[in-house]
DRENVEX-5766 format. One line per 8 residues: number of its first residue (from 1); for each residue x, y, z of N, C-alpha, C. Coordinates in steps of 0.02 Angstrom, whole numbers, plus 32768, in hexadecimal, padded with zeros to 4 digits. Layout:
NUM) X/Y/Z/X/Y/Z/X/Y/Z; ...;
***
This chain:
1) 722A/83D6/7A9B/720A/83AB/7AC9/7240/8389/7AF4; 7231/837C/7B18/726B/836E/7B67/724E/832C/7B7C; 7282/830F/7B7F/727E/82D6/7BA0/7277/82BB/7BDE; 723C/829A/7BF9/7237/8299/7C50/7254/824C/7C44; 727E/825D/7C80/729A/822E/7CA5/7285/8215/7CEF; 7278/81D0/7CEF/724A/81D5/7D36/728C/81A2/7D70; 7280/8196/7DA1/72A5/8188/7DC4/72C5/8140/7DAF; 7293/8113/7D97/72AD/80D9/7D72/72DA/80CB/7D53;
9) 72CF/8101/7D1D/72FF/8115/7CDC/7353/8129/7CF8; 733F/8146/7D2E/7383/817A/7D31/739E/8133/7D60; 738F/8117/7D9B/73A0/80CE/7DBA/73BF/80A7/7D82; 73A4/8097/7D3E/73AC/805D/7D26/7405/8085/7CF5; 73F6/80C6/7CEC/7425/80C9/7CD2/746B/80D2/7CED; 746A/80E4/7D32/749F/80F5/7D4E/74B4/80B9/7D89; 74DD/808B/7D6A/74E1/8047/7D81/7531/804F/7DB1; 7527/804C/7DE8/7574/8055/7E11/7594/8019/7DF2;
17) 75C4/801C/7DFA/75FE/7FF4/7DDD/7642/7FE1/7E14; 7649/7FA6/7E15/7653/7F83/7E3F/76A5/7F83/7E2D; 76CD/7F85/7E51/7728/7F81/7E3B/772D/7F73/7E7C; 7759/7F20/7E67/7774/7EF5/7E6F/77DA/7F0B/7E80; 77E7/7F06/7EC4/7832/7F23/7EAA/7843/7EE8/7EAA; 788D/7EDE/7E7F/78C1/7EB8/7E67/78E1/7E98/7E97; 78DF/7E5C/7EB6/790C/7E43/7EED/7943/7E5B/7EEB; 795C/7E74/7F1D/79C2/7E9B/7F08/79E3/7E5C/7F25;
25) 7A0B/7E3F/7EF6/7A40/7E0D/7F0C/7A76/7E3D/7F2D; 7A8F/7E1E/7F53/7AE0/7E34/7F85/7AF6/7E18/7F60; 7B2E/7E60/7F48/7B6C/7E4F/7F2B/7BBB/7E40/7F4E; 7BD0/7E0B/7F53/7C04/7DDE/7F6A/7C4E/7E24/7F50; 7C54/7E31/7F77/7CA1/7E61/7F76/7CC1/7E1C/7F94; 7CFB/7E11/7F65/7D2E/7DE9/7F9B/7D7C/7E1E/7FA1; 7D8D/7E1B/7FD3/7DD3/7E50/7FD5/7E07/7E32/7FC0; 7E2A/7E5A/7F98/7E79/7E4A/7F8E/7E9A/7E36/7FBE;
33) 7EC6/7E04/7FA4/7EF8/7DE9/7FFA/7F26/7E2C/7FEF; 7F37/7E49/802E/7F69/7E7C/8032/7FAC/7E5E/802B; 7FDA/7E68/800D/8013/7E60/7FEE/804A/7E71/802F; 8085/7E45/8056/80A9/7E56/8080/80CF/7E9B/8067; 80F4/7ED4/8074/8101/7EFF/804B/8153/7F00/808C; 817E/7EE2/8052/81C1/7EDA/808B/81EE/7F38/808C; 81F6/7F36/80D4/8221/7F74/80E2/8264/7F66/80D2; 8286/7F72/808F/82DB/7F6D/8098/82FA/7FA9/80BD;
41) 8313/7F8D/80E0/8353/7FD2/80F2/8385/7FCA/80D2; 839D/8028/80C8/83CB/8021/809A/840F/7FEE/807F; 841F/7FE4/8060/8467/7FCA/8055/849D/7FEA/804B; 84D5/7FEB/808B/8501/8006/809E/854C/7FD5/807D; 8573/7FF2/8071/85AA/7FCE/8050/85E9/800E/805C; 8615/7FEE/8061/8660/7FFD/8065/8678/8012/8024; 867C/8065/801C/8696/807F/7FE6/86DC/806E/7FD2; 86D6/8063/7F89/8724/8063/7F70/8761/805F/7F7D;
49) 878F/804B/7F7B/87CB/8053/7FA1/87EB/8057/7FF3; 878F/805E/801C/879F/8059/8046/879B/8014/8078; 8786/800B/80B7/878B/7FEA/80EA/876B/8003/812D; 8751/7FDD/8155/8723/7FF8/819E/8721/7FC5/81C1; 8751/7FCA/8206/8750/7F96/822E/8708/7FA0/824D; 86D6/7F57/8264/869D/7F4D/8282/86AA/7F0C/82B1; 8658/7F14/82BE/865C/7ED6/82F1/8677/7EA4/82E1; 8650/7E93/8297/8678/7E49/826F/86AF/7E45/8253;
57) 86D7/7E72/8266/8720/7E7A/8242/872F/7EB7/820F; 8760/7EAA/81F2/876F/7EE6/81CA/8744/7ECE/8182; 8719/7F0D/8175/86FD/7F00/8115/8729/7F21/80E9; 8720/7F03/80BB/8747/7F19/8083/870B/7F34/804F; 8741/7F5A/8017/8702/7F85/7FD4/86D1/7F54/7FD2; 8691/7F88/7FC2/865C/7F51/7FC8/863A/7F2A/7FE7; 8657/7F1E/8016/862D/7EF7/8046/85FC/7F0C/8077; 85BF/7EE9/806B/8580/7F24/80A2/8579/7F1B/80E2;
65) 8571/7F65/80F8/8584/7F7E/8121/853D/7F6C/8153; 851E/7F5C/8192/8509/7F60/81A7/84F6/7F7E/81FB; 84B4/7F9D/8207/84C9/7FC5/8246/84D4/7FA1/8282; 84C6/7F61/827F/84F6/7F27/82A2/8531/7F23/82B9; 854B/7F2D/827A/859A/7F20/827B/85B2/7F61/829F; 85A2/7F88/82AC/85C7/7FC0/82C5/85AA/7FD2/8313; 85EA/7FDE/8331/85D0/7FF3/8395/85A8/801E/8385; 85AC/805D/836F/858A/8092/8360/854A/8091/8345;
73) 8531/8059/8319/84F6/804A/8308/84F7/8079/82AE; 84B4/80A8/82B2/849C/80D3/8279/84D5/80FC/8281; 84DF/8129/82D0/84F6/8153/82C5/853B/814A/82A1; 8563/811B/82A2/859F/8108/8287/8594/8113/8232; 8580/80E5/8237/855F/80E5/81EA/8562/8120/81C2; 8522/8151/81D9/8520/818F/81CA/855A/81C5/81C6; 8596/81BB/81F9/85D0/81DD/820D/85F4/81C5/81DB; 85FB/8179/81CC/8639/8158/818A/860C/8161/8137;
81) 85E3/8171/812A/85B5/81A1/8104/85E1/81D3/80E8; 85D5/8210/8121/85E6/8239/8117/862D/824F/810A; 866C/8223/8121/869D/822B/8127/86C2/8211/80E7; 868E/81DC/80BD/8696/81B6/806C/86AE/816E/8084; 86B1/814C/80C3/86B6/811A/80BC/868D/80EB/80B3; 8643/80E2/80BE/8620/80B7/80A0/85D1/80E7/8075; 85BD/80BF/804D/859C/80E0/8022/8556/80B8/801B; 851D/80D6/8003/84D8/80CE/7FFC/84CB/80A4/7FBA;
89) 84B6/8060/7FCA/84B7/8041/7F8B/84E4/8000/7F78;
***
């Protein structure tokens, strides 16, 4: 035997359902302060035993070398490099 279902029945049972959405809070990102990030240029110094007359006078071992101090600028630099009179560091 089968069950009649009349329009009432089937109304009362099938009840829509109501959803409610969730308020979305904004979430607060705050940014990192960016950090200054310093460029050193290298440190140039007067190898060992030697000596390099410059703008500011004559250096002695050790003493750093800057592309200042020289007429020539880098390129000097680079040239007394290569030749072992001043060194990287």
């Amino acid at each position: 035997m089968a069950i009649k279902k009349t329009k009432k029945a089937v109304k009362k049972a099938v009840k829509p359902v109501e959803v409610k959405p969730e308020p979305v809070k904004p979430v607060e990102v705050k940014p990192e302060p960016v950090k200054p990030v310093e460029i050193k240029a290298p440190v140039y110094k007067v190898a060992p035993g030697k000596s390099i007359t410059s703008k500011k006078g004559i250096l002695g071992p050790g003493e750093e070398v800057k592309a200042e101090y020289m007429s020539g600028g880098q390129k000097t630099i680079d040239d007394r490099i290569e030749s072992g009179h001043i060194t990287k560091g």
